[in-house]
DRENPALO-744696 format. One line per 4 residues: number of its first residue (from 1); their letters; for each residue x, y, z of C-alpha. Coordinates in steps of 0.2 Angstrom, whole numbers, plus 5000, padded with zeros to 4 digits. Example, Ala and Ser with C-alpha at 12.3 -4.5 7.8 and 13.67 -1.06 7.14 Angstrom:
// DRENPALO-744696
1> AS> 5062,4978,5039  5068,4995,5036
This chain:
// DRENPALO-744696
1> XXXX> 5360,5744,5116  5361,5741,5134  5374,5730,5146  5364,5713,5148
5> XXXX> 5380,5703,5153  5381,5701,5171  5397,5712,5177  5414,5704,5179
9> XXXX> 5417,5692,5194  5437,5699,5191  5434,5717,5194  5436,5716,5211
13> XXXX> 5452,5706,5210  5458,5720,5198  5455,5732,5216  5465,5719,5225
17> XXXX> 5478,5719,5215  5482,5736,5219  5480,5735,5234  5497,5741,5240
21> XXXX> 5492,5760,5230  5475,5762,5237  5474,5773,5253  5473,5761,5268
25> XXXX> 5454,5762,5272  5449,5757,5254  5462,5743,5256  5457,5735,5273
29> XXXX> 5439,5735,5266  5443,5725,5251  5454,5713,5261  5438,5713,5275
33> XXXX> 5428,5708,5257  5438,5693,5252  5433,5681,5267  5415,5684,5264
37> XXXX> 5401,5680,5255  5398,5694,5246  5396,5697,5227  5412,5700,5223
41> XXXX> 5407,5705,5203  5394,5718,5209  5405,5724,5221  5419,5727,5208
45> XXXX> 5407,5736,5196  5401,5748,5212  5421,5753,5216  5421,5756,5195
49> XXXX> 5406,5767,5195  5411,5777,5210  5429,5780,5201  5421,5785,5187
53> XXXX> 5412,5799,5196  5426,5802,5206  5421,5798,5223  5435,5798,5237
57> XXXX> 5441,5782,5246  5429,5784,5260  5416,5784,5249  5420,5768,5241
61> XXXX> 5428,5760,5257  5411,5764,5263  5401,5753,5249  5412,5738,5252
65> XXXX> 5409,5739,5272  5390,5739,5269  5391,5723,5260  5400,5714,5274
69> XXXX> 5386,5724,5286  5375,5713,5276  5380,5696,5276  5390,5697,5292
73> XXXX> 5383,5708,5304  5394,5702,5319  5409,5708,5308  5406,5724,5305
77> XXXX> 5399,5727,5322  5416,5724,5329  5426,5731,5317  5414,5748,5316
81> XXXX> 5422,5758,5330  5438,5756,5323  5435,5765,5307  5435,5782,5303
85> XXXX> 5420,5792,5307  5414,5797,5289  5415,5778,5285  5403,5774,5298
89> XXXX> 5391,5790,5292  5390,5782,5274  5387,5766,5281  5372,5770,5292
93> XXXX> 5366,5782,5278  5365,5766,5266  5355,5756,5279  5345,5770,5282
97> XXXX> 5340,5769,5265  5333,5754,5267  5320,5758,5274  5312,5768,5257
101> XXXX> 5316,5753,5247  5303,5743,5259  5292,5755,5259  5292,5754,5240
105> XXXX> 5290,5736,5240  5273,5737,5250  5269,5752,5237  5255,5748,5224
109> XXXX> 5261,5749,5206  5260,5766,5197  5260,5775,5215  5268,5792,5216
113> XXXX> 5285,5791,5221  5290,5808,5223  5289,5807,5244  5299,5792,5244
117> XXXX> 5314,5802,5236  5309,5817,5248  5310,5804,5261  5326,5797,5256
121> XXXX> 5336,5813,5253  5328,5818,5271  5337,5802,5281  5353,5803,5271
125> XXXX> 5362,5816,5280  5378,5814,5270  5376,5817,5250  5390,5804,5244
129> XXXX> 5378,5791,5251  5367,5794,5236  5382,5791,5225  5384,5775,5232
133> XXXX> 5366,5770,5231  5365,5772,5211  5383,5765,5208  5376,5750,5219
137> XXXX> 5360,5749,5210  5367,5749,5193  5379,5736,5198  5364,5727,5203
141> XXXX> 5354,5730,5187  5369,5723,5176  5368,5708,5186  5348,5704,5187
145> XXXX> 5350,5696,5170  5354,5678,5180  5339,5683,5194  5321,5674,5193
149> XXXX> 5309,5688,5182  5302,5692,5197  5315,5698,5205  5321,5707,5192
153> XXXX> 5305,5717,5191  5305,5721,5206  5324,5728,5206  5318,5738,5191
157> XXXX> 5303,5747,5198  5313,5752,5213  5326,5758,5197  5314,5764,5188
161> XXXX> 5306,5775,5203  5318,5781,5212  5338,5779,5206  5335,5786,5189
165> XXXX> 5325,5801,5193  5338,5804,5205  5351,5801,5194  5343,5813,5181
169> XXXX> 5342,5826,5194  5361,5826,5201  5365,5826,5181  5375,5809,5182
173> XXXX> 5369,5804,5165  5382,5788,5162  5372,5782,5176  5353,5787,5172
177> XXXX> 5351,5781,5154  5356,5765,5160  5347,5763,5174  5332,5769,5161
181> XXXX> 5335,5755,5150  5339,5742,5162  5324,5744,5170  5313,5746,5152
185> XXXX> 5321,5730,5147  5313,5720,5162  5296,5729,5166  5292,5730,5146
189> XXXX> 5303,5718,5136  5293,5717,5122  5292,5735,5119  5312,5736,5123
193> XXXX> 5314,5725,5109  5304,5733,5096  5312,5749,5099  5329,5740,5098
197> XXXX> 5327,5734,5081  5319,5749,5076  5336,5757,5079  5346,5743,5066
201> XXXX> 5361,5747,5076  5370,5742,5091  5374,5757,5103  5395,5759,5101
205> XXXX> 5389,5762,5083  5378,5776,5087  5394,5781,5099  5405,5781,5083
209> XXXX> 5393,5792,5071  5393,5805,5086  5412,5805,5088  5411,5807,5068
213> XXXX> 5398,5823,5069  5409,5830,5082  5425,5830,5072  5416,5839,5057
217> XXXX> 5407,5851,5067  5421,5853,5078  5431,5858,5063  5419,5870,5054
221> XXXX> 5417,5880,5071  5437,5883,5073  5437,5888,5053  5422,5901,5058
225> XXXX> 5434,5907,5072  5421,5901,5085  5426,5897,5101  5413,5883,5108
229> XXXX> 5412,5866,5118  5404,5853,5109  5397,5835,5117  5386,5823,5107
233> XXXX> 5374,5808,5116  5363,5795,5106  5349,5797,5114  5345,5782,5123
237> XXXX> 5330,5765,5121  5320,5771,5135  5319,5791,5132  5313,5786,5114
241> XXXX> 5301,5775,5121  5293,5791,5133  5295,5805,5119  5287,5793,5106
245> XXXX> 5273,5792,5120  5274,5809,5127  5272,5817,5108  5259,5802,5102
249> XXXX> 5275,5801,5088  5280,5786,5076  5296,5779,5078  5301,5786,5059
253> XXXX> 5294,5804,5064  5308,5806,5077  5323,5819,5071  5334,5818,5089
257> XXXX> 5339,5799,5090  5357,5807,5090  5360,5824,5098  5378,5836,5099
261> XXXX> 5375,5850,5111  5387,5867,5106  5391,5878,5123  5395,5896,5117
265> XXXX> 5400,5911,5125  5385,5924,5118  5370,5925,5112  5377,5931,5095
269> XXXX> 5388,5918,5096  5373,5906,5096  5364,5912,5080  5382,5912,5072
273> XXXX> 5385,5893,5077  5366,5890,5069  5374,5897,5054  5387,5886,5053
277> XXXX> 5378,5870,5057  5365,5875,5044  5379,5877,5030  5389,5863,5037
281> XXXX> 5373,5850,5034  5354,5852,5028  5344,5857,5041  5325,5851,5041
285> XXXX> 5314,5867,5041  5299,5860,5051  5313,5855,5063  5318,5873,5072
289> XXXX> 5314,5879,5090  5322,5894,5094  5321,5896,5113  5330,5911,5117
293> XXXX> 5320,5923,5108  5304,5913,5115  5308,5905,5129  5299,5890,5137
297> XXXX> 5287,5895,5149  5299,5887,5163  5312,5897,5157  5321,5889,5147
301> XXXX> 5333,5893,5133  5342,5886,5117  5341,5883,5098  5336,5867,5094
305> XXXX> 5339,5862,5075  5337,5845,5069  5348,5842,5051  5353,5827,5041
309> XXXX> 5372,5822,5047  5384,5811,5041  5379,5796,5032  5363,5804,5028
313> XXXX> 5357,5801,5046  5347,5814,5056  5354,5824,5070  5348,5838,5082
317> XXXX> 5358,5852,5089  5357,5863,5101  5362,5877,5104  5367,5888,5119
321> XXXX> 5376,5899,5129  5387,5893,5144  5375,5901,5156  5359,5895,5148
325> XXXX> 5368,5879,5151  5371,5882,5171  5352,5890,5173  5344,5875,5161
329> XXXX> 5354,5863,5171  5350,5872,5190  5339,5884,5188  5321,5885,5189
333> XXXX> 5320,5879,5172  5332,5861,5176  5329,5847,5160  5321,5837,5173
337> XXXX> 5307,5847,5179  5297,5847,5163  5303,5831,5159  5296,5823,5175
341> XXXX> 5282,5834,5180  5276,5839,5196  5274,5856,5206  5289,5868,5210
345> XXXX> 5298,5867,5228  5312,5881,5229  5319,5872,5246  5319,5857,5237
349> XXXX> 5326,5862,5219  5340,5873,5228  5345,5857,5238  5347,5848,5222
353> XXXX> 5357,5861,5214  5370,5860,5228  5370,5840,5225  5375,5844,5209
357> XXXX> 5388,5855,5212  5396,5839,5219  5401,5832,5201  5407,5849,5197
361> XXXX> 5427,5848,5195  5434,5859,5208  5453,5864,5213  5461,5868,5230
365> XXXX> 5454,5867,5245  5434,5860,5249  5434,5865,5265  5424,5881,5261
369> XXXX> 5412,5871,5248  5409,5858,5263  5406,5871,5275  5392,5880,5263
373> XXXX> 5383,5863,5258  5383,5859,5277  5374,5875,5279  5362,5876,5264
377> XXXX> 5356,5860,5267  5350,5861,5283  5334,5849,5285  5320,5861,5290
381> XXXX> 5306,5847,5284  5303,5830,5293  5296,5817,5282  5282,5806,5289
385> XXXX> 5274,5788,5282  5257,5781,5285  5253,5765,5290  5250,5763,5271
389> XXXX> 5268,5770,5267  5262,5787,5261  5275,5799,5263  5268,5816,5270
393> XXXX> 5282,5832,5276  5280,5843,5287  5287,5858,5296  5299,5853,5307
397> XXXX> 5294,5854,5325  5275,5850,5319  5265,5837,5333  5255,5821,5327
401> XXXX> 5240,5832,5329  5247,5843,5314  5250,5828,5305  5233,5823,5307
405> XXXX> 5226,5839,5300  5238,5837,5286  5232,5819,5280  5212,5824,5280
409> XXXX> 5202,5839,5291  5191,5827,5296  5205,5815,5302  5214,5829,5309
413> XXXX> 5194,5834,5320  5191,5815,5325  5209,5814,5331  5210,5806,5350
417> XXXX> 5227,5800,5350  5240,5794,5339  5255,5780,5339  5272,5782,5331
421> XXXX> 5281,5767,5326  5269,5757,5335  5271,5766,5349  5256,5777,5358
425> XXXX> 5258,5796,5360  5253,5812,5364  5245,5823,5355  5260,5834,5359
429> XXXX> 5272,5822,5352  5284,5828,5339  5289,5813,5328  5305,5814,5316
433> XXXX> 5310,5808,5297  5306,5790,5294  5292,5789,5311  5278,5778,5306
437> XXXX> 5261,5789,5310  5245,5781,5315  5231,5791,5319  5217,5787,5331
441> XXXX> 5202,5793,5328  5183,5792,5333  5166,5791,5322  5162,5810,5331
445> XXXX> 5172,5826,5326  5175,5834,5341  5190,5846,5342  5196,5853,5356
449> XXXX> 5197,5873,5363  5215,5868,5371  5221,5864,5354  5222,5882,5349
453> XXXX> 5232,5886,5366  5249,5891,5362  5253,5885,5381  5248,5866,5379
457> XXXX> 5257,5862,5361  5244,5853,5351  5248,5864,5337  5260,5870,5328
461> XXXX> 5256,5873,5310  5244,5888,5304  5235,5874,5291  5229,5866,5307
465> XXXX> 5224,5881,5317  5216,5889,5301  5205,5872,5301  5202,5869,5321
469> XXXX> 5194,5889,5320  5185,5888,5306  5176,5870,5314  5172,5882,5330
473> XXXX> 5166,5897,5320  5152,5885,5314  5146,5883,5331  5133,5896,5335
477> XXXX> 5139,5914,5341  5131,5914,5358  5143,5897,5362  5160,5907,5356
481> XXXX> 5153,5924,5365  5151,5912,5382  5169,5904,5379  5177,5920,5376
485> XXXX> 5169,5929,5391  5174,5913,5404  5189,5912,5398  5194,5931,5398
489> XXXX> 5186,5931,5418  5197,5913,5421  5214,5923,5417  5208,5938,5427
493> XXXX> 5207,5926,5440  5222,5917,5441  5230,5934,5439  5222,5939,5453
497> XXXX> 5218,5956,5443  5202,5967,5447  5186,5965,5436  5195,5976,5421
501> XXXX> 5185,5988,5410  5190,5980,5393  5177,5992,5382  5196,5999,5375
505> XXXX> 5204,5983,5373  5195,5977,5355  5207,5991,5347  5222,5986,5351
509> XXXX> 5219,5969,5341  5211,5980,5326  5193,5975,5332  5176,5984,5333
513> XXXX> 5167,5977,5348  5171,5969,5365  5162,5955,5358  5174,5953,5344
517> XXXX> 5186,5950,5357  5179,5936,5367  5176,5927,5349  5192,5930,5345
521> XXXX> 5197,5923,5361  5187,5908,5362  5193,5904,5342  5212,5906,5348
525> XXXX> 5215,5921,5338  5221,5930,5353  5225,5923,5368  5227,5925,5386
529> XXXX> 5245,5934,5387  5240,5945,5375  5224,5952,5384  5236,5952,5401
533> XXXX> 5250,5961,5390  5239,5974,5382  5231,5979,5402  5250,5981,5408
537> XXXX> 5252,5992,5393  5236,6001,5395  5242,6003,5415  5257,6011,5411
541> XXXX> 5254,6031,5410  5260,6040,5397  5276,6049,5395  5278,6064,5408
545> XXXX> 5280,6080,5399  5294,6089,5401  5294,6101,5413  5303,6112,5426
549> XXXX> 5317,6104,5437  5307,6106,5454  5290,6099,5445  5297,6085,5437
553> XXXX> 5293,6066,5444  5307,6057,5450  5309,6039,5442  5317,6026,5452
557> XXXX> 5329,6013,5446  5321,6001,5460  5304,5994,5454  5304,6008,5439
561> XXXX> 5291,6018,5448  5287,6036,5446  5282,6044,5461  5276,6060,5460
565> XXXX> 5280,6076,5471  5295,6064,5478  5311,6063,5478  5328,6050,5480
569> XXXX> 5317,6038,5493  5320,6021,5493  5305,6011,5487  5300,5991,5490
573> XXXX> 5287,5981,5485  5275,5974,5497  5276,5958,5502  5259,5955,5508
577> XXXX> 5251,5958,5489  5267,5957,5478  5264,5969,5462  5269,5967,5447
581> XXXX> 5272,5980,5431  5253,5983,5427  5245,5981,5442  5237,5997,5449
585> XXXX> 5247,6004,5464  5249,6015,5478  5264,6021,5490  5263,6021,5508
589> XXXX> 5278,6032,5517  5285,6019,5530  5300,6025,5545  5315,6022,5539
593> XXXX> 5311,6007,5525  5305,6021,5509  5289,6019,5500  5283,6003,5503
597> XXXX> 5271,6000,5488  5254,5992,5487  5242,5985,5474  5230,5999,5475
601> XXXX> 5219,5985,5480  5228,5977,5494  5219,5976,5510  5234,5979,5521
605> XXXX> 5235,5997,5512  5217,6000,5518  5221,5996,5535  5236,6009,5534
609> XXXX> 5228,6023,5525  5213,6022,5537  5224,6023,5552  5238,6036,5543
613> XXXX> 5229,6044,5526  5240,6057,5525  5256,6043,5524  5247,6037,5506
617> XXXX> 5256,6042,5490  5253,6042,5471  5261,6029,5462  5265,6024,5446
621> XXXX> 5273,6010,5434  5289,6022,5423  5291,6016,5406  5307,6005,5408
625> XXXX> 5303,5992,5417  5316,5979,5415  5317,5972,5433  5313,5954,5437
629> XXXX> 5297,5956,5452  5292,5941,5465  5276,5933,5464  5266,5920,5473
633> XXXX> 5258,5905,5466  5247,5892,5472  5246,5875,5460  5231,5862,5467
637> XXXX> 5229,5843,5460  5230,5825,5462  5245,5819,5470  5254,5808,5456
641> XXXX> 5273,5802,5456  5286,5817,5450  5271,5829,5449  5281,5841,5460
645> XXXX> 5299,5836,5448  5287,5839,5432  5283,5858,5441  5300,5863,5445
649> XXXX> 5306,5859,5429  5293,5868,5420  5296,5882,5430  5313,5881,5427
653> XXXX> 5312,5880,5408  5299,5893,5406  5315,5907,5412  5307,5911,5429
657> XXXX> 5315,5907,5445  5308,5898,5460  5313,5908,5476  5304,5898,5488
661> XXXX> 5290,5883,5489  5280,5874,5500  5267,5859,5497  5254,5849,5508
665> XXXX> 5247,5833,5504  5229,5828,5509  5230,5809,5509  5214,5804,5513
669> XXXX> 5207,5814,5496  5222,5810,5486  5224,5831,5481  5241,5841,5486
673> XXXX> 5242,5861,5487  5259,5867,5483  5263,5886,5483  5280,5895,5474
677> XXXX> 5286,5913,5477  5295,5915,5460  5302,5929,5453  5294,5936,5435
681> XXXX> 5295,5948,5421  5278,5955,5419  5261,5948,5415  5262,5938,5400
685> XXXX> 5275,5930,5405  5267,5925,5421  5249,5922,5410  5261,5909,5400
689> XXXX> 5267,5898,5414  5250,5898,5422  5244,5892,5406  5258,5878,5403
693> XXXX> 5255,5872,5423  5238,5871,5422  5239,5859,5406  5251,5847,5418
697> XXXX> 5243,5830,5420  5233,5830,5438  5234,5848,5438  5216,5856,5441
701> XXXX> 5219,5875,5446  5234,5885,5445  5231,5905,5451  5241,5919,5458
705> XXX> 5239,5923,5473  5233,5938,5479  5232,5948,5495
């Protein structure tokens, strides 16, 4: 039957004692213990747990320093920087859990639980924290005998939630079944008593027959010249309780009270141990599953036989090999997946299996094992709360306004703003695991074009995109048709490009009509810097055909322009209308500076090719253009503090350079004009910072400009 006496106010002492054999950081941790209020018996039963499952001095040193954190937080903020760093990891990772175990309290009962273990496994960044939470738990659970009954409730919900499931799933079963029972004894005590008397036996009895069933079975298999591993558990008050529930079963119906599991090496090997069990005892014929011929549909695999044992008490086996064993216990088919229910998560369920890999004895060296955990368990999820505690995760990277869509559509289309802890923030804002979400909203949905702009960042998740497009494809086609067509003509613009004949564009995005294109367009399915990247493309010639020596086009490593009938000049680009890779262009023969090349375009070239026509050349853009090309920019606003510092950076960050700049100021109207020459790749690269500039805070035009 389960512990109910409160654990051993001597335990601790026992550490003490030996004191002078511990390493030095578990040592100074139990002397930084004795001047201080702290529950010295819980305490002692936490160092006993974590020996038990074999955690290292750190680990327990690291237990005993959150307790002092507790009751004396001035001690342990000046004693903090002078303890090792993994200590102080530990530490923070216990008080970070802190924060789930509040949330639970605000939880209504019978609320699902499962994001508040995501949520804890999330913040704790070091996995011998978890070790310490159970052993502490439990410690706690042994002691809430002497608490008032609510507050044992409480501790057993918070048990009964989220240490034993986790304690199931790291397969640390000294730990779960008592925390299952602990908690079953003071949420349902009547119940826990029933089933105790049902059983007509104290625990370390049950203990004793399995020991007894071991020996004989033990015996048997050596005589059959079977190699096998055997290990035996009574099965404990509370997983009675849930199978008598799950299976709508009466007590006396139940064959697997007591349970030995054999490990063999084959599946021969199996259905020869069955034998022997079989002859060894008499089975019960309505009591036989046999799993590796028909597997579970999860996968899973054993014999299960139930037979009447020693003393004429019933007994189930099972039966399996070692590697069912390793799939059953990390594999898709895991004892506590069907047990517990729920959906399947291969991230989650992989990082799980590594925590387990934990408890597994190992020799030599960890450093490799460290190394490989550090990198499987990479975080690539952040793990969010409502105001109501709901846990919600996300792709890392994802805004509030992703968030949003996740909790509802319609929250995520009424969205106007959004605070985290408290704290009011963009739309943009990126929050982290454990970041308290509230969203804003208004009675009107009303989403946004912008948000569908990579440039401005509302977005980053394709659930929210998918659900902003589909809200704008319900508005009439006529409406999308406009959008698309003003914004294709606003990036011509601030490109300064010629009116382009799109009729071939539709193709290169696999559609069938230019008005296809401005839909897509307007609904964010393409954007911007791909139209300007598709009409460089399409400006570019073909490859030249090979062709005699004297015929063939010379291409110059300046500019990577082909100029036909030409050879070994010097070529420059013209200041006065600065082209770029895309832009339709023309050579004009200069003295003594080269071709000197012009958007086709530029008026400066008209005035030279009227006044020298035989001087203007054919032009073209080659095929390997990798050259960076100067461009000038003109950015118009409202004057605002750092507006010029946001700029620069911006320019900075998006990998162009700023060769030279100018701004003027018009105080009496509050607007400033600033203009850049910077130096660019191509098009889209220039279409992607116009974009991000023009969605700067007082910024109401951005364009290129042109000759």
């Amino acid at each position: 039957m389960v512990r109910s006496a409160p654990p051993e106010a001597g335990k601790l002492e026992s550490w003490r004692a030996r004191a002078g054999t511990l390493p030095p950081v578990l040592a100074d941790a139990l002397e930084a213990c004795a001047g201080r209020p702290v529950n010295q018996a819980e305490c002692g039963d936490t160092l006993d747990l974590l020996g038990m499952l074999g955690c290292d001095a750190p680990t327990q040193a690291a237990a005993l320093w959150f307790e002092v954190a507790r009751v004396d937080p001035a001690a342990w903020a000046a004693r903090c920087p002078g303890l090792p760093a993994d200590v102080q990891r530990l530490v923070a990772g216990q008080q970070a859990a802190e924060q789930v175990w509040a949330l639970h309290a605000q939880r209504a009962p019978g609320g699902a639980n499962e994001g508040l273990r995501r949520l804890l496994l999330a913040i704790v960044r070091d996995l011998r924290v978890v070790f310490v939470l159970l052993a502490r738990q439990l410690a706690r659970m042994r002691a809430a005998v002497s608490l008032p009954p609510e507050q044992a409730a409480a501790l057993a919900r918070l048990s009964r939630d989220i240490h034993a499931p986790l304690a199931n799933r790291l397969g640390i079963w000294q730990l779960k079944w008592e925390l299952e029972d602990l908690a079953f004894r003071y949420l349902q005590p009547d119940t826990y008593r029933r089933i105790a008397k049902l059983l007509d036996e104290r625990r370390v009895d049950r203990e004793a027959f399995i020991r007894q069933s071991l020996d004989e079975l033990q015996q048997a298999l050596d005589a059959a010249g079977l190699h096998a591993e055997l290990a035996g558990r009574p099965k404990h008050i509370y997983s009675i309780w849930k199978k008598m529930q799950r299976k709508s079963l009466d007590f006396s119906d139940l064959y697997d009270i007591r349970a030995v599991r054999v490990l063999v090496d084959s599946i021969a090997d199996c259905y020869a141990a069955l034998g022997v069990v079989h002859g060894l005892w008499p089975h019960l014929p309505n009591e036989f599953d046999d799993y590796i011929a028909r597997p579970k549909p999860n996968g899973y695999q054993s014999l299960h036989t139930a037979v009447v044992g020693p003393a004429g008490k019933t007994l189930e086996v099972q039966i399996r090999t070692h590697a069912m064993h390793r799939a059953n216990e990390l594999g898709v088919a895991a004892h506590w997946r069907y047990k517990e229910g729920g959906g399947s998560d291969a991230e989650f369920e992989a990082k799980i299996a590594w925590m387990r890999k934990l408890l597994e004895p190992r020799s030599g060296d960890d450093s490799n094992l460290a190394a490989e955990l550090q990198t499987e368990l990479l975080e690539d999820r952040v793990y969010l709360l409502t105001p109501k505690g709901e846990v919600f995760d996300l792709a890392r990277g994802a805004t509030v306004l992703d968030f949003a869509y996740l909790v509802h559509t319609e929250v995520g289309h009424r969205c106007r703003g959004a605070k985290v802890n408290g704290r009011i923030v963009p739309l943009t804002f990126q929050p982290q695991s454990g970041d308290r979400v509230e969203i804003l909203t208004t009675k009107v949905a009303e989403p946004s074009r912008d948000w569908l702009s990579p440039h401005h960042g509302y977005l980053n998740t394709a659930r929210a995109k998918d659900k902003v497009r589909a809200w704008f494809r319900r508005i009439a086609h006529d409406a999308n048709l406009g959008v698309g067509r003003a914004m294709l003509e606003r990036e011509l613009k601030r490109l300064a490009l010629p009116a382009a004949d799109i009729g071939k564009l539709p193709a290169q995005f696999h559609l069938q009509t230019q008005d296809e294109l401005l839909i897509a367009l307007a609904l964010g399915e393409v954007t911007p810097g791909q139209i300007a990247r598709v009409l460089q493309e399409a400006a570019q010639p073909p490859p030249p055909a090979p062709a005699p020596p004297p015929a063939r086009p010379t291409t110059l490593d300046h500019g990577a322009l082909s100029i036909e009938g030409v050879g070994n000049l010097l070529t420059t680009l013209a200041r006065c209308c600065q082209p770029l890779p895309g832009d339709t262009v023309r050579g004009y023969i200069t003295k003594g500076r080269g071709v000197s090349v012009h958007r086709a375009d530029c008026g400066s070239l008209a005035r030279l090719a009227r006044r020298d026509p035989d001087r203007v050349i054919d032009v073209s853009w080659g095929h390997a253009v990798s050259q960076a090309y100067e461009v000038d920019i003109e950015l118009r606003g409202y004057d605002r503090k750092e507006l010029q510092k946001d700029v620069t950076n911006l320019i900075s960050n998006a990998g162009t350079h700023i060769i030279a700049s100018s701004s003027r100021s018009r105080p009496q109207t509050g607007e400033v004009e600033m203009r850049y020459t910077l130096r660019v790749r191509d098009f889209e690269q220039l279409s992607t910072l116009l974009g991000k500039l023009l969605a700067l805070p007082n910024v109401t035009e951005v364009r290129r400009v042109s000759a």
